[in-house]
MDAnalysis code that builds the backbone (N, CA, C; Angstrom):
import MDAnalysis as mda
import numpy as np

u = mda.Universe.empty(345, n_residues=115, atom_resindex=np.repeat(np.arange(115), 3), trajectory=True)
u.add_TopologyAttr("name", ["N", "CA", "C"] * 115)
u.add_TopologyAttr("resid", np.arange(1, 116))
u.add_TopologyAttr("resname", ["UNK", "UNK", "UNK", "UNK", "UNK", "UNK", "UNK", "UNK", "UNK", "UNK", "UNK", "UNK", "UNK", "UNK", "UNK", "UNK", "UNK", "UNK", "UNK", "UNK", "UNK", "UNK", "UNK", "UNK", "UNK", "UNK", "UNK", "UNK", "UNK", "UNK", "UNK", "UNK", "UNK", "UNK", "UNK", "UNK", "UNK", "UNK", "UNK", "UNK", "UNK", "UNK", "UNK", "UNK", "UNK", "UNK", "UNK", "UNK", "UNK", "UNK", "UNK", "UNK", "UNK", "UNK", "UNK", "UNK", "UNK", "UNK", "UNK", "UNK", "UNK", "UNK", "UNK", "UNK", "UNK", "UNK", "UNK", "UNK", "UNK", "UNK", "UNK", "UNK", "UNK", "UNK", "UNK", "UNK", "UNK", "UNK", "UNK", "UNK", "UNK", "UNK", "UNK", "UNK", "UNK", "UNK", "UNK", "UNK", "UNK", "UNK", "UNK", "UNK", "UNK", "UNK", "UNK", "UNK", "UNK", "UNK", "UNK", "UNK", "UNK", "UNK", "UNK", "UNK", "UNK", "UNK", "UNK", "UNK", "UNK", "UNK", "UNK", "UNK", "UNK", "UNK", "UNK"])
u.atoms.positions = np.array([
    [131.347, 23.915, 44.591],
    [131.618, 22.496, 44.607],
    [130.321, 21.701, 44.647],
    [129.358, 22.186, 44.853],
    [128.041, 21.652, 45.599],
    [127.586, 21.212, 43.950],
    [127.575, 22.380, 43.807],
    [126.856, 22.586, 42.097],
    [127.537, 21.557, 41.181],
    [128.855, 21.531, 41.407],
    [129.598, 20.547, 40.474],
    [129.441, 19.175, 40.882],
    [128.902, 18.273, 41.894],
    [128.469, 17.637, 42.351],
    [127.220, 16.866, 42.353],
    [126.517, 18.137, 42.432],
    [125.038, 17.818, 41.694],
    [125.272, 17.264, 39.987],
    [125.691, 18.053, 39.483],
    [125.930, 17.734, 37.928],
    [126.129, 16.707, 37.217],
    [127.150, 16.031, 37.947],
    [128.009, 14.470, 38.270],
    [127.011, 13.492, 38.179],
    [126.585, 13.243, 36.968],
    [125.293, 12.116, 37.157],
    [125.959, 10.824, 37.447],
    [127.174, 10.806, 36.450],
    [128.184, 9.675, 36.213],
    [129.008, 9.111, 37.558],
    [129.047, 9.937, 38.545],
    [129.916, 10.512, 39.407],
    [131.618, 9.661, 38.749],
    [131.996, 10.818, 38.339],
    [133.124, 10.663, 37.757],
    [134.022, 11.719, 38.340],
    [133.359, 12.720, 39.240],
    [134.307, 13.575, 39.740],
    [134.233, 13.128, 40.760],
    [135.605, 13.380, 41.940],
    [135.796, 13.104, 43.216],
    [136.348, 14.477, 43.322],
    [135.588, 14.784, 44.389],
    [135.569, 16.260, 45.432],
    [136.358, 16.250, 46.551],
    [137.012, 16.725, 47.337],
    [137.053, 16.915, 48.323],
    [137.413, 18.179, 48.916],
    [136.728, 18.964, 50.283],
    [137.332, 19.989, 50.612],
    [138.199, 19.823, 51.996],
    [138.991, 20.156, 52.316],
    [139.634, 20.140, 53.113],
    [139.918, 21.670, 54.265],
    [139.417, 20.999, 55.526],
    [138.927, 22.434, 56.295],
    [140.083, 22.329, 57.169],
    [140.976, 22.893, 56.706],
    [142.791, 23.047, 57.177],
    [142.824, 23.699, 58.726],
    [141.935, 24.657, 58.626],
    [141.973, 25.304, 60.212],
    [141.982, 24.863, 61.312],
    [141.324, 23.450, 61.337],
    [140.528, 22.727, 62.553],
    [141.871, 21.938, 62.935],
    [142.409, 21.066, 62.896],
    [143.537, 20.609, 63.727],
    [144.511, 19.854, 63.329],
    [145.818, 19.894, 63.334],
    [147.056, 18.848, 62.530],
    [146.246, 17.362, 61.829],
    [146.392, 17.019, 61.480],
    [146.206, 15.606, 61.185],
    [147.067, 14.714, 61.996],
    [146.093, 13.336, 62.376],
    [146.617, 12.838, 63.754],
    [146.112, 13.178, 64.934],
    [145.894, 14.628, 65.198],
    [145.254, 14.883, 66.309],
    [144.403, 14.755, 66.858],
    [144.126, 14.195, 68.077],
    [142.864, 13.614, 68.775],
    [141.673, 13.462, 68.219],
    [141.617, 15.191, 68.064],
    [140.433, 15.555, 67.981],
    [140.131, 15.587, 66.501],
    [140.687, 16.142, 65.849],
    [140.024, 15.593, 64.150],
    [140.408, 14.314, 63.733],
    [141.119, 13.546, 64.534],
    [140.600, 11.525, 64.185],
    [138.804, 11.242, 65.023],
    [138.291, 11.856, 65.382],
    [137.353, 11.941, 65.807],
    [136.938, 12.450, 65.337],
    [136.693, 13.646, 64.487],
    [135.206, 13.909, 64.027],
    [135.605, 13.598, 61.985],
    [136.831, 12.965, 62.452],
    [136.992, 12.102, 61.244],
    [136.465, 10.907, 60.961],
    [136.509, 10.113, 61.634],
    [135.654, 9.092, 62.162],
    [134.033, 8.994, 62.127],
    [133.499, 10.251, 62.643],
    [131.795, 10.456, 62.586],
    [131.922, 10.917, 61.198],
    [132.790, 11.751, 60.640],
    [132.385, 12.304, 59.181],
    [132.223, 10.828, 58.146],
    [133.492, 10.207, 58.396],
    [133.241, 8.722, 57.656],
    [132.221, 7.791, 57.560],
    [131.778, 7.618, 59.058],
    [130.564, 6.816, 59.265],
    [129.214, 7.178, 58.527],
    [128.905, 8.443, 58.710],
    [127.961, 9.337, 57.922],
    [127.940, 9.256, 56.516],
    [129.218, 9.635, 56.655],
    [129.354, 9.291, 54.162],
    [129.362, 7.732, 54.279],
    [130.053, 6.919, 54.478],
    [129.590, 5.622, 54.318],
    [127.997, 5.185, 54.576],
    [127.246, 5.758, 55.321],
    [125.846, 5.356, 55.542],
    [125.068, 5.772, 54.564],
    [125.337, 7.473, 54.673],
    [124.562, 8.267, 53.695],
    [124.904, 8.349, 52.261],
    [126.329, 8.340, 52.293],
    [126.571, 9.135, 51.234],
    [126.782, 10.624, 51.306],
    [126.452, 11.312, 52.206],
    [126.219, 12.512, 52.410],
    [127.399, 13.397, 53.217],
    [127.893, 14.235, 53.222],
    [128.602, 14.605, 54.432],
    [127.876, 15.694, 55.342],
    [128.385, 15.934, 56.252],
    [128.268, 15.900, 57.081],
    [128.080, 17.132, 57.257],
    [129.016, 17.658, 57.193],
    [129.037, 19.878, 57.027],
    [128.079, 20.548, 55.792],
    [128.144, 19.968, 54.482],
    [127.813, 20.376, 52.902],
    [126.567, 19.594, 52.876],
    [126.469, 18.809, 53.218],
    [125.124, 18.003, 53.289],
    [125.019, 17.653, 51.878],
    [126.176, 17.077, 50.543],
    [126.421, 17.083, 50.004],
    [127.602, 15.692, 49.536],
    [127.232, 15.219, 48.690],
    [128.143, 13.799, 48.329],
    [129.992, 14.552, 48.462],
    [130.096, 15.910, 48.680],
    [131.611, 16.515, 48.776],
    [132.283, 16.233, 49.886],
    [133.401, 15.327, 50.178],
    [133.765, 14.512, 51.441],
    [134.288, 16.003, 51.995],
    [134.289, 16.366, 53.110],
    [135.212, 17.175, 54.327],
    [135.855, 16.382, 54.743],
    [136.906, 17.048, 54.942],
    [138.672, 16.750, 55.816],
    [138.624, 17.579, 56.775],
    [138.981, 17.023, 58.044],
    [139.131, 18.256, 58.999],
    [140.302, 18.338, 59.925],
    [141.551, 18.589, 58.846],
    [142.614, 18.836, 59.742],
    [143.782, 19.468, 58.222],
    [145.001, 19.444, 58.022],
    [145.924, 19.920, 57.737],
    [146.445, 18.635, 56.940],
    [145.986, 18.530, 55.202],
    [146.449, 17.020, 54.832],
    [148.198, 16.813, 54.653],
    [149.024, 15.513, 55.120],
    [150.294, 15.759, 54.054],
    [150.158, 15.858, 52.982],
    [150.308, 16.583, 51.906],
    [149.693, 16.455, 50.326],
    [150.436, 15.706, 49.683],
    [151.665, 15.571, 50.062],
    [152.437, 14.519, 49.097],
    [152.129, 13.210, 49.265],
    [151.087, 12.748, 50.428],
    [150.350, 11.592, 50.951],
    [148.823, 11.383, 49.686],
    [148.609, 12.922, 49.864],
    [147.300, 13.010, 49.070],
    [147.493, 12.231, 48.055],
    [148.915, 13.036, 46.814],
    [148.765, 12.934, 45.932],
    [149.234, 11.432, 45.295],
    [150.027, 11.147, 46.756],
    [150.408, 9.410, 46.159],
    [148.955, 8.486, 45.736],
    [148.414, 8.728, 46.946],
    [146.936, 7.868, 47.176],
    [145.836, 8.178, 45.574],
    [145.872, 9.263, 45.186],
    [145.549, 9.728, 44.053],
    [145.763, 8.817, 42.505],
    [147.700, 9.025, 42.796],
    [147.768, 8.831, 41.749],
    [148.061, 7.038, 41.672],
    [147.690, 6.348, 42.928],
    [148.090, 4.604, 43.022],
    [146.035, 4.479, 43.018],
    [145.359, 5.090, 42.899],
    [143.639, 4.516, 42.889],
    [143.406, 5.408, 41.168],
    [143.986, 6.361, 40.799],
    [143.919, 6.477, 39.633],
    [144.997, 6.466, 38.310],
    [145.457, 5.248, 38.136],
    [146.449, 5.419, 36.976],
    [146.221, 5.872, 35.651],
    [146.934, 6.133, 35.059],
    [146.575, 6.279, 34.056],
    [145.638, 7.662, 33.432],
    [145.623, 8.343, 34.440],
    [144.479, 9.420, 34.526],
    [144.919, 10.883, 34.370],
    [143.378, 11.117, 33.779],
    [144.388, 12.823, 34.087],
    [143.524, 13.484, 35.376],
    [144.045, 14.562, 36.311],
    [143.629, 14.676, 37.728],
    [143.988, 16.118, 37.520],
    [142.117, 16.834, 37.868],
    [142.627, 18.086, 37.607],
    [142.373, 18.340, 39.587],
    [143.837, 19.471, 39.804],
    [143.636, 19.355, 41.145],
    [143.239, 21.624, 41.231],
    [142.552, 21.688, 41.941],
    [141.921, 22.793, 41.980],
    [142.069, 23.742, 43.123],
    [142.731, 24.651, 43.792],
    [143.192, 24.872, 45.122],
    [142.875, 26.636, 45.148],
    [142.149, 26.840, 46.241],
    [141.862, 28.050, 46.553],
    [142.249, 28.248, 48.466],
    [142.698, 29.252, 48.124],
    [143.669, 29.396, 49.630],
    [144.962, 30.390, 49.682],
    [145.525, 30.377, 50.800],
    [146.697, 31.148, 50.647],
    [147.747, 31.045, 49.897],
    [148.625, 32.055, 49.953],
    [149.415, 31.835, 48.280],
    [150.878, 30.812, 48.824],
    [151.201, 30.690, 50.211],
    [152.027, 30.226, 50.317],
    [152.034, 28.649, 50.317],
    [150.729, 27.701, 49.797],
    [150.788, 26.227, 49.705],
    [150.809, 26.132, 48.367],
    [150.234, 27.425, 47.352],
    [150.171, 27.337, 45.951],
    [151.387, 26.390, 45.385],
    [152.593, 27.052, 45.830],
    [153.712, 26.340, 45.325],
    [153.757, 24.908, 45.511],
    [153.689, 24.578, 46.929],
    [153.809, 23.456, 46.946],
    [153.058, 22.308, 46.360],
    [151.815, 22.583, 46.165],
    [150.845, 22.070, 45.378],
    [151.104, 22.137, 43.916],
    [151.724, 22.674, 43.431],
    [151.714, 23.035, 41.933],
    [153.033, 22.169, 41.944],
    [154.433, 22.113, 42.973],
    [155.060, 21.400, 42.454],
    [154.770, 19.823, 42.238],
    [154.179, 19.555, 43.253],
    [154.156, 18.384, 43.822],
    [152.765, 17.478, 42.457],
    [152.181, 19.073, 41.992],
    [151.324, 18.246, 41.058],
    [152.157, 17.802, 39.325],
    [153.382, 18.614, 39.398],
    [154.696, 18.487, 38.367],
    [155.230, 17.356, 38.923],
    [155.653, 17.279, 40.310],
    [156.507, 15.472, 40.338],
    [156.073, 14.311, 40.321],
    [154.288, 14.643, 40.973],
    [153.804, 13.042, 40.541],
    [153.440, 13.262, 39.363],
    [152.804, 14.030, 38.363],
    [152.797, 13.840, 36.969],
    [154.308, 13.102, 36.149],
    [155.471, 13.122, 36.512],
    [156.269, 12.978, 35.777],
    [156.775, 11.823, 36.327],
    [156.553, 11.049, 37.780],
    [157.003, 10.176, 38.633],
    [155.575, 8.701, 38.277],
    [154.502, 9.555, 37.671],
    [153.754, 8.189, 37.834],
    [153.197, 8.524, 36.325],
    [151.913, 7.306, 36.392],
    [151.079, 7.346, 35.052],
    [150.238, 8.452, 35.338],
    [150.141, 9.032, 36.103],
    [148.633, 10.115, 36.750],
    [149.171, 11.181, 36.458],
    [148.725, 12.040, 35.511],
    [148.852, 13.267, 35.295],
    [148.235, 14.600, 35.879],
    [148.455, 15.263, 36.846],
    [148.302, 16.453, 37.395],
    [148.263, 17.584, 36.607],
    [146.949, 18.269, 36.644],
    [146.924, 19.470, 36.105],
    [146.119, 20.461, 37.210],
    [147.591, 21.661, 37.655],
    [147.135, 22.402, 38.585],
    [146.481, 23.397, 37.983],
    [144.969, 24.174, 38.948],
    [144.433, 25.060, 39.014],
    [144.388, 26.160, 40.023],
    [144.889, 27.237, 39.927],
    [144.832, 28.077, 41.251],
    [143.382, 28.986, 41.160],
    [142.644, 28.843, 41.727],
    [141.454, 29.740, 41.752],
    [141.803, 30.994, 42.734],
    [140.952, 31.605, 42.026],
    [140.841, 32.944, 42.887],
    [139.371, 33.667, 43.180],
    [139.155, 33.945, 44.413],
    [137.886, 34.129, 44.754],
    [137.548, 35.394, 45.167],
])
């Protein structure tokens, strides 16, 4: 991601990784170091973990939240979404990138990586 980032002269890609392990969303404690991660990319630009323009998340996103917010700041677009992880969110991600493709102007095209 780092590399693809660097590349981005245009910055036309938006990154994000999302570090699912660390705590529900909502929870105390990752609205807090959600909060310092924000302040930091808003100052720097930089985040915080990657030391890298690639925003970190640090909790468990709703994705069907994700993908609204996605597809209402990008209409009209095509959105390639890229997911490496366990096989049991694959689905849900892949559907959910089929209902807002067909529910909005934002077109979803899922990628499952494998590492």
């Amino acid at each position: 991601m780092d590399e693809v980032a660097e590349m981005d002269d245009r910055q036309v890609i938006e990154l994000h990784n999302y570090c699912t392990s660390v705590y529900e969303e909502g929870d105390a404690r990752s609205a807090l170091i959600a909060m310092l991660q924000s302040l930091h990319h808003a100052k720097s630009g930089m985040d915080v973990v990657s030391g890298t323009r690639v925003k970190s998340h640090f909790a468990k996103p709703v994705w069907r939240q994700v993908f609204k917010k996605i597809a209402l700041h990008h209409p009209d677009s095509r959105i390639g979404v890229f997911y490496c992880g366990a096989p049991a969110l694959t689905k849900e991600l892949k559907q959910l990138a089929l209902d807002f493709s067909r529910k909005t102007s934002t077109k979803f095209d899922f990628h499952k990586e494998n590492f």
